[in-house]
N, C-alpha and C positions, 0 to 999 in steps of 0.2 A: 216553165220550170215547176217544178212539184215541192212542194212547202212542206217539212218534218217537221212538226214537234217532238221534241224528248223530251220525257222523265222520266225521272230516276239516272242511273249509272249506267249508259249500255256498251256490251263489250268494242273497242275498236273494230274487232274481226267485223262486225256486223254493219257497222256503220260506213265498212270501204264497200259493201256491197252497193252502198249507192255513188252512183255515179256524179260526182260533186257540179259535171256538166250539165246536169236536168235533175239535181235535188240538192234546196238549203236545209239544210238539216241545223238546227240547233236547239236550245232551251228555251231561248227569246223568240224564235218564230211566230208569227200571230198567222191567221185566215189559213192555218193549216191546211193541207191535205191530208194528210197522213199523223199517227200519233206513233210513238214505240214508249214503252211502258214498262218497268219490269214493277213493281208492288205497288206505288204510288197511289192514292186515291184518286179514282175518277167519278166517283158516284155525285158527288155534285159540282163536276167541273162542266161550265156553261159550253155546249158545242159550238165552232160557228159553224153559218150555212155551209160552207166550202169542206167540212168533214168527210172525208168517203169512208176511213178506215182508220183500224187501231190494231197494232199490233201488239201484243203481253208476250215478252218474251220469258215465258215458263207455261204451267199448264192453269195454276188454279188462274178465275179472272172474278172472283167473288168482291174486287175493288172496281168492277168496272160495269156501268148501270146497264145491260143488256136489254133489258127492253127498250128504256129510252133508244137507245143503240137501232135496234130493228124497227120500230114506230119509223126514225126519225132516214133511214135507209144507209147506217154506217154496218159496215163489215167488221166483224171481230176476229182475230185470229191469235190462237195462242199455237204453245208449238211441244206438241207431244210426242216423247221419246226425246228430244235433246238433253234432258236432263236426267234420262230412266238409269242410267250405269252409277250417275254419283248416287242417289237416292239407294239403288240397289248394296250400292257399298256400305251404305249406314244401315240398313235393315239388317244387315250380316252382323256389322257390329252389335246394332241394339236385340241383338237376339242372343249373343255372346253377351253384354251387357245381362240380362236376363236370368241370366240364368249362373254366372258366377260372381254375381257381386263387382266388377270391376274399379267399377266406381269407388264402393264403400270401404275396398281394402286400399286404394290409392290411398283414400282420407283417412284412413286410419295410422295408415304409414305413416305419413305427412305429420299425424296430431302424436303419433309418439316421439319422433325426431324433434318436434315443437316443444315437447315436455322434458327433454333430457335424456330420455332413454337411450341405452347401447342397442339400436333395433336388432344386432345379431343375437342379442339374449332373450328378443320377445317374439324374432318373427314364427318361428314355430309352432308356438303356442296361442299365436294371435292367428295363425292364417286357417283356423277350423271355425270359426265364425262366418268365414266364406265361401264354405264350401259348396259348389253345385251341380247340376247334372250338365254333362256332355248333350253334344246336340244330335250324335252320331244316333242314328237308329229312333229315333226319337218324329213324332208327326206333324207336321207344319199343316198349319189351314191357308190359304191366300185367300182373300174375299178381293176380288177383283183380279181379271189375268188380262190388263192391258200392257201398254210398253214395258211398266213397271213390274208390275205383277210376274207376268211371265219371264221376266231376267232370275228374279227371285225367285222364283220355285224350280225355276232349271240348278241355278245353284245351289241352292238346296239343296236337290236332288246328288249334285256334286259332293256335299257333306254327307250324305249317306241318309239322308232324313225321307222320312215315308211322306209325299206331297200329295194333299189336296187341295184343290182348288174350285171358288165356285164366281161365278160370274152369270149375271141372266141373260148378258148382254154380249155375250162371247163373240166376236168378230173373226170372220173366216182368216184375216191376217194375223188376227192374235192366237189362234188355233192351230194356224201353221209355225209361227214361233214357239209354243209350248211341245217342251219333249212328252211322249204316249207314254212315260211310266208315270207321267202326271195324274192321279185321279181326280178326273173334273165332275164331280157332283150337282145334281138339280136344285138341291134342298140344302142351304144353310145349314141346316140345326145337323144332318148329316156330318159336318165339318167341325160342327162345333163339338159333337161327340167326341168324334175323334183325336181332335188335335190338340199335341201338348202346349202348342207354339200357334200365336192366330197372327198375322198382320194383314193389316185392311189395305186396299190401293184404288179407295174411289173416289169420285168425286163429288163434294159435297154442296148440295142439294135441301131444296125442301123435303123431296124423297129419302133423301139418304140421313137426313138430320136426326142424331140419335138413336141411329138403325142398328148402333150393340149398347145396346140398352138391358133391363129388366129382365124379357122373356131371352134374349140372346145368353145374357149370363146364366139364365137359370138352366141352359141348354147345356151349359161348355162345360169339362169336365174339371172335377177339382182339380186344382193346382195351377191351371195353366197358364201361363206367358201372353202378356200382349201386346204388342206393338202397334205403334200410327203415325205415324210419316204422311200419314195423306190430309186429315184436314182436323182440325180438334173437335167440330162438331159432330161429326161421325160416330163419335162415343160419347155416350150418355154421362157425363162426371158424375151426378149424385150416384145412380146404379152403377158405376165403376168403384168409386170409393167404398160403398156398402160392400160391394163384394171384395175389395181388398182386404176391408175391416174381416168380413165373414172367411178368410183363407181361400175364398172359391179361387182367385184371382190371384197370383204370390208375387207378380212384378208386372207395374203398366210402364212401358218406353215411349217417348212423347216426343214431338218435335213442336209440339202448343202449348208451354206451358202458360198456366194461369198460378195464380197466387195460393187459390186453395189447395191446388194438387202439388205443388212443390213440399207442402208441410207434409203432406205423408210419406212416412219412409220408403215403402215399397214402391214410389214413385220416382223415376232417373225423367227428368226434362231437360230437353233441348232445345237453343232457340234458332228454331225455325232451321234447323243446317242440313236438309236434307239436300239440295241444290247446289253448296256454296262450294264448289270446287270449281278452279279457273275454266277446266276444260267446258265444264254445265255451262255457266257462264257466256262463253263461246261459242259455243252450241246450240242455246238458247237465240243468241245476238244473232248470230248468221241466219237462221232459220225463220225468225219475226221479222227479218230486213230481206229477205227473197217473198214473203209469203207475202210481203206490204208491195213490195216492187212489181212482183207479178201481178197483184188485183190493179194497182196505181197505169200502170203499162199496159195489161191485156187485158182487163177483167176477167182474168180468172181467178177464183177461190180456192184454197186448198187449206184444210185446217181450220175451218173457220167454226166458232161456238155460236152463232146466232142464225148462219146463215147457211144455205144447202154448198157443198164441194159441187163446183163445175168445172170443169178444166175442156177449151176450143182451141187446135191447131188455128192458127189466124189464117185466114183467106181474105182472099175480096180486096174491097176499096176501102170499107169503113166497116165498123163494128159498133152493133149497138149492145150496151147493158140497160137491162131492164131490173130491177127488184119491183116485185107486186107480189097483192096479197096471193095467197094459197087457196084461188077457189075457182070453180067452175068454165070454162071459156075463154079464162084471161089469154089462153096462148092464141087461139082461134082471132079473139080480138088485136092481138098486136102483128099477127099475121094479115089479116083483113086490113089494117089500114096500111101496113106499106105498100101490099099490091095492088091498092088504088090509086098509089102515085106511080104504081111500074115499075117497081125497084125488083131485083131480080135477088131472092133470097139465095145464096151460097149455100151455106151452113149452119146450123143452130143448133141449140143444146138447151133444156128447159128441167128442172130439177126444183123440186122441192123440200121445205124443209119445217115442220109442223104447218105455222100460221101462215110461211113467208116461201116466195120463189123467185127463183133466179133465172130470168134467159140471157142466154145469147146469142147475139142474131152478124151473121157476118151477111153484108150486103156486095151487090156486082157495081154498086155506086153508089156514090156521096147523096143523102137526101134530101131535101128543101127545109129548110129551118122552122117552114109552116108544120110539117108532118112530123119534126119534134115536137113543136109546141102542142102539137093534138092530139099525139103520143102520152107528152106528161099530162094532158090534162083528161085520160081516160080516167073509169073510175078505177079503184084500188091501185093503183100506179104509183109506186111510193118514191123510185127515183129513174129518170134516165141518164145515161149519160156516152157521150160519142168518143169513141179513140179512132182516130185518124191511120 
């Protein structure tokens, strides 16, 4: 039987996916096999040995220690696109936000009615303080066109707004998602000319850490709108404030706030609500609890953030998983020693992923427990492990 831990709150949908006949699944689990996660910190939760795998159900896993994780040969998988439609809902909003005050004429309503006022005698005259520009015809940037991204600039495009989009990392599936009246540019600072309206949709990284910063603002054109829904380090706060201060920038929409950017006006923050619709949720849950069941059951990988995607129709008798490092002959070597025992290799599958690689090896029979044990104790061999 296969041992879940949970933390956090995970939707029921995801948790009937396991079959309560070969998984305990609870809070108190100890000698886990498996983790499901949705925000919870794991950066110093002690692994035990028996760890294969973790599953985060949403996309960021900046709570969860990845290296340790791949050193130590746990699988990571998060689950991108179950949550891209609610996210994409609120970028529509926080871009509507943006650009007519929403927010600040609710609260003004709200503090006249507070005061006594007849609001039919003030709203009139009060509602030219809110006034602002339509999104119709107007140019969107997208800085990233993955699950996300690419919902949002299709819509977009549905609003009648001129879309561009830049991504360096463009994936042939997310290419085929994006409608051709998208303009997908090479060059950042190209997008930034252009567009009235920017929101980012990437993932935040040492790489990406304050990557609309300084030279990014001094690119974009006055006035524009900006949104972030994706991670709050993405943007640079001191070079975003300077430029709020300076009009370059006329409204930041946030789904991170911190303390200092709540005090400036021209800032609308949200906590954290890009995700929090039942469906996301659900979506989320089902998708982290298939993606944990299938590595736990077949060893295969899909979705995984540390680890290379492999996916093996099952054959054979027995199936080995392998994790080792990423270098030279490791395959040639784990080939070489089972056909010293005679073992009749079926099918295999070997993929890599930077430092780390994944085989797997379906056999025409069950091996000798010696030629595991010589298995794991090859060099760079970081974990074996046999499904029946």
């Amino acid at each position: 039987m296969y041992r879940i831990k949970v933390f956090n709150k995970i939707a029921p949908q995801g948790l009937e996916r396991l079959d309560p006949a070969r998984y305990l699944v609870g809070e108190d689990v100890e000698a886990e096999d498996g983790v499901l996660v949705r925000s919870a910190n794991l950066l110093d939760y002690s692994f035990p040995k028996s760890l294969l795998a973790i599953a985060r159900a949403g996309v960021g896993v900046n709570n969860i220690p990845l290296n340790r994780c791949s050193e130590q040969g746990v699988a990571v998988f998060s689950t991108p696109g179950a949550n891209a439609n609610a996210v994409k809902e609120l970028v529509l909003c926080a871009m509507l936000i943006s650009s007519r005050d929403v927010t600040g004429a609710v609260r003004w309503v709200k503090n006249q009615a507070a005061s006594g006022v007849d609001l039919e005698t003030v709203v009139e005259k009060g509602k030219a303080a809110f006034v602002g520009p339509e999104l119709y015809r107007k140019a969107l940037g997208v800085i990233g066109l993955g699950a996300i991204g690419s919902l949002v600039a299709n819509a977009a495009l549905g609003l009648g707004m001129d879309v561009y989009g830049y991504d360096p990392f463009l994936s042939v599936d997310a290419a085929l998602r994006l409608d051709r009246h998208v303009h997908v540019v090479r060059d950042v600072n190209e997008l930034y000319k252009k567009a009235d309206y920017i929101t980012a949709h990437i993932h935040f990284n040492e790489k990406t850490r304050g990557m609309i910063g300084p030279a990014a603002f001094a690119a974009m054109k006055p006035g524009v709108r900006l949104v972030n829904l994706a991670r709050g380090g993405v943007v640079d706060d001191e070079a975003l404030l300077s430029a709020l201060d300076a009009g370059k920038v006329t409204a930041y929409v946030t789904d991170f706030p911190t303390n200092r950017l709540v005090e400036n006006p021209h800032v609308v923050a949200m906590p954290h609500l890009g995700a929090s619709t039942p469906e996301s949720e659900q979506n989320c849950a089902v998708m982290a609890a298939e993606e944990l069941r299938d590595y736990l059951e077949n060893g295969n990988i899909q979705n995984s953030v540390n680890l290379p995607d492999v996916y093996l129709d099952r054959s054979g008798a027995q199936r080995l998983c392998v994790l080792h490092k990423n270098i030279p002959a490791m395959l040639a070597s784990i080939t070489a020693l089972l056909s010293r025992d005679g073992v009749n290799v079926e099918n295999l599958s070997n993929k890599s992923k930077g430092d780390y690689a994944y085989t797997l090896v379906d056999l025409g029979a069950k091996v000798e427990p010696a030629v595991l044990e010589d298995l794991r104790r090859l060099s760079n061999v970081i974990r074996v492990r046999v499904i029946d």
